[in-house]
C-alpha positions as CSV (number, residue, x, y, z in Angstrom):
1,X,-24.8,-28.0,28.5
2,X,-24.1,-25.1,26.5
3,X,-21.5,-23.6,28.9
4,X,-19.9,-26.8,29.2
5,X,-19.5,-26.7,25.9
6,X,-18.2,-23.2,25.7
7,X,-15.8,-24.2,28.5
8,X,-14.4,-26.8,26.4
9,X,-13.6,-24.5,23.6
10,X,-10.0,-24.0,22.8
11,X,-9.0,-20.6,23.6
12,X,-6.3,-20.1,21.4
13,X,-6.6,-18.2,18.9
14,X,-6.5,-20.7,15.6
15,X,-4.5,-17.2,13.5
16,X,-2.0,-17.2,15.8
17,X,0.8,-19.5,14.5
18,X,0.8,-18.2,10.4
19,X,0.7,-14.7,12.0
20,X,4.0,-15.7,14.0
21,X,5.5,-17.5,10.3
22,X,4.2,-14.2,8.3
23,X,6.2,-12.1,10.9
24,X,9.1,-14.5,10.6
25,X,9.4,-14.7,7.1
26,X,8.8,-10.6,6.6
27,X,11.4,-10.1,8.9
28,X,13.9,-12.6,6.9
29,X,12.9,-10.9,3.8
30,X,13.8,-7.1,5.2
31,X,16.6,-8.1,6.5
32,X,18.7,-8.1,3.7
33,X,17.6,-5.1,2.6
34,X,18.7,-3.2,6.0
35,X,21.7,-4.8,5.1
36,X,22.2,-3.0,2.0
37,X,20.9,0.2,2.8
38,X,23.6,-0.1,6.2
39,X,20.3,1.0,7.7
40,X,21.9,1.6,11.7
41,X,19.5,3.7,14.2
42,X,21.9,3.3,16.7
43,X,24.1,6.0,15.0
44,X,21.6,8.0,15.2
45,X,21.7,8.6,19.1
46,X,26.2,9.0,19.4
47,X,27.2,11.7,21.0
48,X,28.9,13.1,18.3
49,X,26.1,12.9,16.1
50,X,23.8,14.7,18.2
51,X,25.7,17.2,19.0
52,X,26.0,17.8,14.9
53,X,22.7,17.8,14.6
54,X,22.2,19.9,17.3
55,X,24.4,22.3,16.2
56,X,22.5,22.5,12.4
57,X,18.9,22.7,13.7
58,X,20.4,26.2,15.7
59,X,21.4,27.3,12.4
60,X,18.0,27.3,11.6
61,X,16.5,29.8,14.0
62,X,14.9,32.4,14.0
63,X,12.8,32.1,10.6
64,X,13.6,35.2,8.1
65,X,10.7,37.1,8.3
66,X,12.1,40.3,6.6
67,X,9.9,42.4,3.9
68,X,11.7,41.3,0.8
69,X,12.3,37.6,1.3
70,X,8.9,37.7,2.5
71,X,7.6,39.1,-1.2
72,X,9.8,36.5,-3.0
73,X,8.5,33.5,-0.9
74,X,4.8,34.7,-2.1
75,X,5.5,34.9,-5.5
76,X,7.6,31.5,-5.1
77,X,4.1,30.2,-3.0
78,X,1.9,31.3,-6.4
79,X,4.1,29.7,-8.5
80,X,4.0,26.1,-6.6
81,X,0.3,26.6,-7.0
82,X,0.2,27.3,-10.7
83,X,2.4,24.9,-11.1
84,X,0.1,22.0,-9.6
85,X,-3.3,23.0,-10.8
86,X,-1.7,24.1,-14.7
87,X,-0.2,20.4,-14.4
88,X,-3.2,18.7,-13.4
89,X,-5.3,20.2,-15.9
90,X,-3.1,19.4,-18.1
91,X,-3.2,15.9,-17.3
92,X,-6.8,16.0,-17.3
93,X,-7.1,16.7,-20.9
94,X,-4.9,13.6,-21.4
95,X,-6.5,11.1,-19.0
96,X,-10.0,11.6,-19.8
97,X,-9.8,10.2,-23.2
98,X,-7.2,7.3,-22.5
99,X,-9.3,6.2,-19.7
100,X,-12.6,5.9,-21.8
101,X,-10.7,4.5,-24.3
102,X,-9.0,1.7,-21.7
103,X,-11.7,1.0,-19.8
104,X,-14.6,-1.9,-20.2
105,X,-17.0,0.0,-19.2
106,X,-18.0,1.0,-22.5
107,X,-17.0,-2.1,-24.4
108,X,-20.2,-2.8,-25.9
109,X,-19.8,-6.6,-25.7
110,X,-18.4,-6.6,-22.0
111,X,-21.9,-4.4,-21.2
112,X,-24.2,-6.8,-23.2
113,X,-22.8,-10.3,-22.5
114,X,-20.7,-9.3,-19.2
115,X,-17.1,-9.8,-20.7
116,X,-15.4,-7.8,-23.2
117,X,-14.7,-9.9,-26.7
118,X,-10.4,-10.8,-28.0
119,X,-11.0,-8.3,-30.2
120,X,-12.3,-5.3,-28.2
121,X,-9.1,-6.3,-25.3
122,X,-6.5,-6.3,-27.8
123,X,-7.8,-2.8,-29.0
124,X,-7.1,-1.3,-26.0
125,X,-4.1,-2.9,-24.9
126,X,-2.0,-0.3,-27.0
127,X,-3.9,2.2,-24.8
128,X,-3.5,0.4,-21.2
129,X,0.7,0.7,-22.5
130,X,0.4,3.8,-23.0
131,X,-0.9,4.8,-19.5
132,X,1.6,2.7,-18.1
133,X,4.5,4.4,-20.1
134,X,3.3,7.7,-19.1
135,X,3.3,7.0,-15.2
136,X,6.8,4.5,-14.9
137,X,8.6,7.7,-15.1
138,X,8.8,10.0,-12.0
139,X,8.0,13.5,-12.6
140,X,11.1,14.3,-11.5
141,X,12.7,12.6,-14.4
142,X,10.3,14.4,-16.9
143,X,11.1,17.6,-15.1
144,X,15.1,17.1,-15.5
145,X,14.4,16.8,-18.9
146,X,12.2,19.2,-19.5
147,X,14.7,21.5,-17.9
148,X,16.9,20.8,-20.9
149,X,14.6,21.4,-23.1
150,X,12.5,24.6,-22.2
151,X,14.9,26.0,-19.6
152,X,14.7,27.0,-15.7
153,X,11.3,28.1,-15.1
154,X,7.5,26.9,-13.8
155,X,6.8,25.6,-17.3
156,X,9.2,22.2,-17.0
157,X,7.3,21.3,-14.0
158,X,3.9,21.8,-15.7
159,X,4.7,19.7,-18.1
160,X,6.3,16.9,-15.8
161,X,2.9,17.0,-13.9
162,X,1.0,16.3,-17.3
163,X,2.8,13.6,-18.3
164,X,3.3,11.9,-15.0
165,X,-0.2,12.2,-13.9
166,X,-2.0,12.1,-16.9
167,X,-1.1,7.9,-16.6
168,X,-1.5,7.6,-13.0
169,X,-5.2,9.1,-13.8
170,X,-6.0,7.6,-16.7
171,X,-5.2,4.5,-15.5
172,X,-7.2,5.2,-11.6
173,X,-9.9,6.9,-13.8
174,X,-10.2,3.3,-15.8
175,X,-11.0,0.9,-12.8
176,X,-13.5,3.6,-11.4
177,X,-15.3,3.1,-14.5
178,X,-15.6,-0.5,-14.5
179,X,-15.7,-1.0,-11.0
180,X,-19.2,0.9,-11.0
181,X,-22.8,-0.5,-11.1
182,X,-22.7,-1.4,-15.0
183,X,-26.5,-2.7,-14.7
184,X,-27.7,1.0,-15.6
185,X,-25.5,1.6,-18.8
186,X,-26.3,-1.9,-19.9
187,X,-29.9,-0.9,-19.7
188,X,-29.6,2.4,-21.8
189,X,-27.3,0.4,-24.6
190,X,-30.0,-2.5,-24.7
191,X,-32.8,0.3,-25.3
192,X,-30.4,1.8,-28.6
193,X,-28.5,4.2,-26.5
194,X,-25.0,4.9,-27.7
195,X,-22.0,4.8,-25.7
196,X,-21.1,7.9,-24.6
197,X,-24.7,8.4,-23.3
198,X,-24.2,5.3,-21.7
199,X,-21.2,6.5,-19.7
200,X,-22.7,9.6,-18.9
201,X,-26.1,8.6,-17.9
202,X,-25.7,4.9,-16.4
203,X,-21.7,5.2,-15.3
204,X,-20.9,8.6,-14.4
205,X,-23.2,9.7,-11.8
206,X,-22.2,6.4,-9.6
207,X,-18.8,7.3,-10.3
208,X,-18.6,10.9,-9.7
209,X,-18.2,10.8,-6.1
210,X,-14.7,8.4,-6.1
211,X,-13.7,10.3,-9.4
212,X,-13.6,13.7,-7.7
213,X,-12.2,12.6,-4.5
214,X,-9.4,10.8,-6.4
215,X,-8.7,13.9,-8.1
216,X,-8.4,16.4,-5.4
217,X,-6.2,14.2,-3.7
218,X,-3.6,13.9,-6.9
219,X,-3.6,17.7,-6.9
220,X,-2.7,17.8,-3.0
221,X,0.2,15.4,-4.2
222,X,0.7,17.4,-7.5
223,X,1.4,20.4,-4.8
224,X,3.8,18.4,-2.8
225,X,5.1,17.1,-6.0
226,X,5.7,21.0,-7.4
227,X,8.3,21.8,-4.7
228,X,9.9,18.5,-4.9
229,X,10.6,19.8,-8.8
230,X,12.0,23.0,-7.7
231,X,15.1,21.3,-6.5
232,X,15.6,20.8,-10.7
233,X,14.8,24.3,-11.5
234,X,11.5,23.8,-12.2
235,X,10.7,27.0,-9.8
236,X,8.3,27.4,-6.8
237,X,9.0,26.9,-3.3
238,X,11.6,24.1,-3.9
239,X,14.1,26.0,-6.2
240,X,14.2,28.6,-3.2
241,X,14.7,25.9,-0.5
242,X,17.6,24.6,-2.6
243,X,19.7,28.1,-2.6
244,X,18.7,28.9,0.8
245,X,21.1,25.9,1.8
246,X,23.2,26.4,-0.9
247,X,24.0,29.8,0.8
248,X,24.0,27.9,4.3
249,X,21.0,30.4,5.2
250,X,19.0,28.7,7.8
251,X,16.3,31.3,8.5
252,X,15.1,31.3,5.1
253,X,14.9,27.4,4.7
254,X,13.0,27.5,8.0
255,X,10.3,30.2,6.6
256,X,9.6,28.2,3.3
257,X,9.4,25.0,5.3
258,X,6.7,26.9,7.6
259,X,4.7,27.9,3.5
260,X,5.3,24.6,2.6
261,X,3.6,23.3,5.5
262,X,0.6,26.1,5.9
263,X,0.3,25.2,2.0
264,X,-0.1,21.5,2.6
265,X,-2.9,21.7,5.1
266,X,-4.6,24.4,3.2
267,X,-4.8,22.3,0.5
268,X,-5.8,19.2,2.7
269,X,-8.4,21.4,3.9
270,X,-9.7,22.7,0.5
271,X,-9.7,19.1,-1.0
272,X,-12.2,18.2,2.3
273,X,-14.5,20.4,1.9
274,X,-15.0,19.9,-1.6
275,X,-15.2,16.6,-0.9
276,X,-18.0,17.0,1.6
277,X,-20.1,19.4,-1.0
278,X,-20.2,17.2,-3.5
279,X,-20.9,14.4,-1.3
């Protein structure tokens, strides 16, 4: 009986028609937008084109490998780096604060009666703006204008970085918080404990492990971000990159897109293992 009754079963899968209307409708909604953007691959495959590109990828070889372009690009290497940790600390010392301060993890009534009172919410909406402020502005806008301000240099990019990641952070930092077990800080503020001994007893060590692996990977995009910034003047690998083709010199862009890259897996790698330590 039972594999009659299996027999009988409808083999179709019962997903299979909204998965053909959800692929419908996103394709009518991209649509336009390929539109706009006169988004057209085939262009990308004429004759003409490719023997363009062709032509501009020879440009580009063989890398520059000679003594004193080699010395700049290491000092241009250091400075991406200082760049993205000095920014990141930076931010740090921002998002720390504005993330205890925004989260309900220490709300005292959201820990004792399991949701946070008007009052306690409406204090730290003025915070939770704040964090947004801080990250709706690209780094490169900061950076532009930080350009204006303290001139070419490292030290406009720093500052971008703070700013920029200080709300992307804060506001990350925040839902770590509250998305942790809450049960042991509960426990500690029920027996008289105050707040902060709360966090760091009861919230913190069930948090530490997401917290640190969310931070290594903002520096491995504070690194990325750091050369993006040198296209402003902000220095590093990305101010070099944009004379190199400024002066049409292939060789060089070609070497400091090599860094760039060796620089981006190191860093993958670093953040990996760190990750796996403190496991």
């Amino acid at each position: 009986m039972l594999v009659n009754a299996l027999q009988r079963t409808d083999p179709r899968d019962p997903a299979a028609l909204p998965r053909v209307l959800f692929t419908l409708l996103a394709l009518v909604l991209l649509w336009p937008g390929l539109v706009l953007t006169e988004f057209r691959p085939a262009t990308l495959v004429e004759p003409r084109n490719l023997d363009t590109f062709g032509r501009f990828l020879a440009g580009f070889w063989p890398p520059d490998l000679s003594a004193e372009f080699l010395a700049l690009l290491g000092k241009a290497t250091l400075e991406t780096l200082a760049m993205a940790t000095a920014g990141l600390a930076l931010a740090l010392v921002l998002a720390i604060p504005l993330s205890l301060l925004s989260s309900r993890a220490l709300s005292v009534s959201a820990l004792l009666r399991g949701r946070p009172s008007r009052l306690a919410s409406a204090a730290r909406y003025p915070v939770r703006l704040l964090l947004v402020l801080l990250r709706s502005i690209p780094e490169i806008v900061w950076a532009l204008l930080f350009v204006r301000a303290v001139g070419l240099g490292p030290t406009a990019g720093v500052l971008a970085i703070a700013i920029t990641y200080s709300g992307m952070l804060g506001k990350v930092y925040a839902e770590i918080y509250e998305s942790a077990d809450q049960r042991p800080a509960r426990a500690l503020m029920q027996a008289g404990s105050s707040r902060l001994a709360a966090f760091l007893y009861g919230i913190l060590p069930a948090a530490a492990q997401e917290l640190t692996s969310y931070t290594l990977y903002r520096w491995e995009c504070a690194v990325r971000a750091s050369v993006i910034m040198g296209f402003v003047g902000a220095g590093g690998l990305g101010q070099m990159i944009d004379l190199s083709i400024r002066m049409f010199a292939g060789g060089e862009v070609v070497s400091i897109l090599l860094t760039f890259l060796v620089l981006v897996l190191a860093a993958d790698q670093l953040s990996s293992l760190l990750r796996r330590r403190l496991a």
